[in-house]
N, C-alpha and C positions, 0 to 999 in steps of 0.2 A: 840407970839409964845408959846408954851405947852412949859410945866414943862418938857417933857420926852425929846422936842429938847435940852432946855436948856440943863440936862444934856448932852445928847450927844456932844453937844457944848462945855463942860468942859472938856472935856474926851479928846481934840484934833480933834476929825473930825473937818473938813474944812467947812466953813458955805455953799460953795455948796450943800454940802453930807447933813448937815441937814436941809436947807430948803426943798429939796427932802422927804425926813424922814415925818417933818411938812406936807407937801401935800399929804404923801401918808399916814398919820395916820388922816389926815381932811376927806380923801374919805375913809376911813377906819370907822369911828364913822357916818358921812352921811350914807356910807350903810347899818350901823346897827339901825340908827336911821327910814330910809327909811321901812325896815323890817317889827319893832318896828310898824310905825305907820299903815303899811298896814294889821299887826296883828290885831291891836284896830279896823281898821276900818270894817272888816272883821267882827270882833265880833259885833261890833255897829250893822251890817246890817242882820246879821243871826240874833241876839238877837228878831230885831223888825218886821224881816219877821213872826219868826217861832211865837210869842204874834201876832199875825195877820191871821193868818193860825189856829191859837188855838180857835177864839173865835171874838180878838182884846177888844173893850170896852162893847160889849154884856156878856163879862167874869163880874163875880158878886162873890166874897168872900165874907163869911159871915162866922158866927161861927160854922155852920152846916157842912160849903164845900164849894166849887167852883160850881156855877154852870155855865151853857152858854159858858161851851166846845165843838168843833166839836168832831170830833175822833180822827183829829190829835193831837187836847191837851190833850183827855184823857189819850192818848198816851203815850205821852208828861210828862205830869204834874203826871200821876198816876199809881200806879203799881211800877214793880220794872226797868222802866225808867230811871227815877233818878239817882238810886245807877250805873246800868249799866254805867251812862252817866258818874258819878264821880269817876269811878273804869279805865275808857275807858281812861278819860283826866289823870288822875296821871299816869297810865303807861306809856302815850307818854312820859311824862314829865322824869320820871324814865326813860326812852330808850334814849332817846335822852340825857343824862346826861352822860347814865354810855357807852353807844355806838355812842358816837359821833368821838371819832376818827376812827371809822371803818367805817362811813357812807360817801358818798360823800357829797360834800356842796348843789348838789341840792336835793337830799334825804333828809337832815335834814331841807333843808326848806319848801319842801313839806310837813314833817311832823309836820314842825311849824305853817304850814297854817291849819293844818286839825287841830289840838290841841286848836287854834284860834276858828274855826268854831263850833266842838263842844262843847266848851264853853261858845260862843254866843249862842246857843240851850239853855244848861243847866243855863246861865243867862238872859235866858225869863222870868224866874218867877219873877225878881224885877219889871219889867210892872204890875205883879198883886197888890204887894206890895206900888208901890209910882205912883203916875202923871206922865205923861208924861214928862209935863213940869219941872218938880223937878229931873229929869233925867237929862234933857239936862243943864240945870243949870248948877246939880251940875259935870255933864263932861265938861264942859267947865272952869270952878273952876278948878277941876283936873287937864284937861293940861295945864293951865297957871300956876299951885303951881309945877307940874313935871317938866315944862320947865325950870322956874327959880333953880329947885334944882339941876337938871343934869347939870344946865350950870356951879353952882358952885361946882359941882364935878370935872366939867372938867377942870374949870380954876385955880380951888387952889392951891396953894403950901403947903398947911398943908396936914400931913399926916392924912388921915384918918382912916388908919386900927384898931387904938383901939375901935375907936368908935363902928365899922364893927363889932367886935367881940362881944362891949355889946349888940348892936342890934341882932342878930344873938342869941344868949341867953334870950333878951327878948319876941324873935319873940316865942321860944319854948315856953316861959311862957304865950305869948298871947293866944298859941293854948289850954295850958293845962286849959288855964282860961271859955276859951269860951264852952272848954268840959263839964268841972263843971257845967257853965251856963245853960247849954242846960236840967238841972237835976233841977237844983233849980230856976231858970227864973226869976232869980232878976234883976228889972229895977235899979238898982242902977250898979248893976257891970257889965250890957250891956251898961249901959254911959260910965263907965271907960274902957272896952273893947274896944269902937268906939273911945272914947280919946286915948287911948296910941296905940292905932292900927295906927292910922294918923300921931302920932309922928315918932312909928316904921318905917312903912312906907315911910317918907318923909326922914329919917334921913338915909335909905337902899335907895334912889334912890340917893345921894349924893356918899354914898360911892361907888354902884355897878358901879356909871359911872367914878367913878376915877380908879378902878378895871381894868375894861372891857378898860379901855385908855392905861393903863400899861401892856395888855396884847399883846397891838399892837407891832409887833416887822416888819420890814422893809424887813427883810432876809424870810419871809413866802412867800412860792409858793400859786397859786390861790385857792388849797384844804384846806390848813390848814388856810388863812387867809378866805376862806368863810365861814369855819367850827365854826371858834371865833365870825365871824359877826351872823350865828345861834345864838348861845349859848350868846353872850353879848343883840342883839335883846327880845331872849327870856327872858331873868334875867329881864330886862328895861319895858318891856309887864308885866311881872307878876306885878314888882312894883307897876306898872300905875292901873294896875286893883285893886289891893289890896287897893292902894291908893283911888282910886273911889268908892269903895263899902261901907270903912268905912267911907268918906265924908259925901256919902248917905245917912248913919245912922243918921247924925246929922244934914241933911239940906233937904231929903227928905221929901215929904206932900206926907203923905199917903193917900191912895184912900178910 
């Protein structure tokens, strides 16, 4: 039984009342995990449509450019696409954060599915950068290292919010680190970016699913308990992707 029954259980409720509780916080984490996975896979299947539609393996990087684009990857790939695409995804994300109790629970999932898909668009271009097979690899790595960390988010009894907080503070530092990078292109401090990104990462999908368990409460109508399965779903997706991309950095074979 969950950490959150037990309490309950101390408090006096009748173990009727909280095996109920336990059942409906189990189908409560299921459907956000459900979400969660129809998210990734969404993106998985946009990602390798839209590298497929661009070009697929006729695509050729080189120092020069890209060549052995259609026009949907010119599209795609060049111009001011990109920016649009990564201007497009943080505002759902922003909306969906700051107006999510105003939204109904099927509106914020529609908008989680579309935030999904175009960000499988926008992460087409790792196909130009790594093998295919170095892809799949290393997602399959990812969700067996996620699975095991979410399970021990959920079954712990330690509390983990201080850790929540150094991560959340390192997370700021990974980004200001990678900014820097982006100026001076030091292979030494893109190693330690991909290192402490994976740590970040893994150590935020422990915490966000003990978070998102504690936020299940029994007394929520079908709006507000759809609205957390959103928003806990979404938190668990960003993880997992964030988690996979700086995997990739360390176990991808470049093309």
């Amino acid at each position: 039984m969950s950490d959150f029954d037990r309490n309950v259980a101390a408090r006096g409720i009748g173990t009727g009342q909280a095996a109920a509780i336990d059942v409906g916080l189990r189908a409560y984490m299921i459907r956000i995990y459900n979400y969660m996975a129809s998210g990734v896979a969404l993106t998985g299947v946009v990602s390798w449509l839209a590298f497929q539609a661009a070009g697929g393996d006729a695509i050729v990087v080189t120092a020069r450019g890209i060549t052995g684009l259609t026009p949907f990857g010119q599209a795609v790939y060049a111009g001011p696409m990109p920016i649009v695409l990564f201007i497009g995804t943080l505002g759902i994300v922003f909306f969906l954060s700051f107006r999510i109790n105003k939204l109904q629970a099927s509106t914020a999932l529609g908008l989680f599915m579309l935030y999904a898909g175009l960000l499988g668009l926008m992460l087409s271009t790792i196909f130009l950068q790594y093998t295919g097979a170095s892809i799949t690899r290393t997602f399959f790595i990812s969700a067996a290292s996620f699975g095991a960390l979410s399970l021990y988010g959920y079954t712990t009894q330690r509390d983990l919010s201080p850790i929540g907080s150094f991560l959340i503070m390192g997370l700021f530092g990974l980004i200001l680190a990678m900014v820097v990078n982006m100026f001076l292109g030091s292979h030494g401090l893109d190693f330690a970016i991909s290192a402490i990104g994976v740590l970040i990462f893994a150590g935020l999908t422990a915490w966000d699913t003990q978070k998102i368990k504690e936020m299940y409460s029994a007394n929520d109508d079908g709006t507000i308990s759809g609205r957390k399965a959103v928003m806990g779903a979404l938190t668990l997706y960003l993880d997992f992707i964030n988690l996979f991309l700086f995997l990739l950095r360390f176990m991808g074979d470049r093309r």
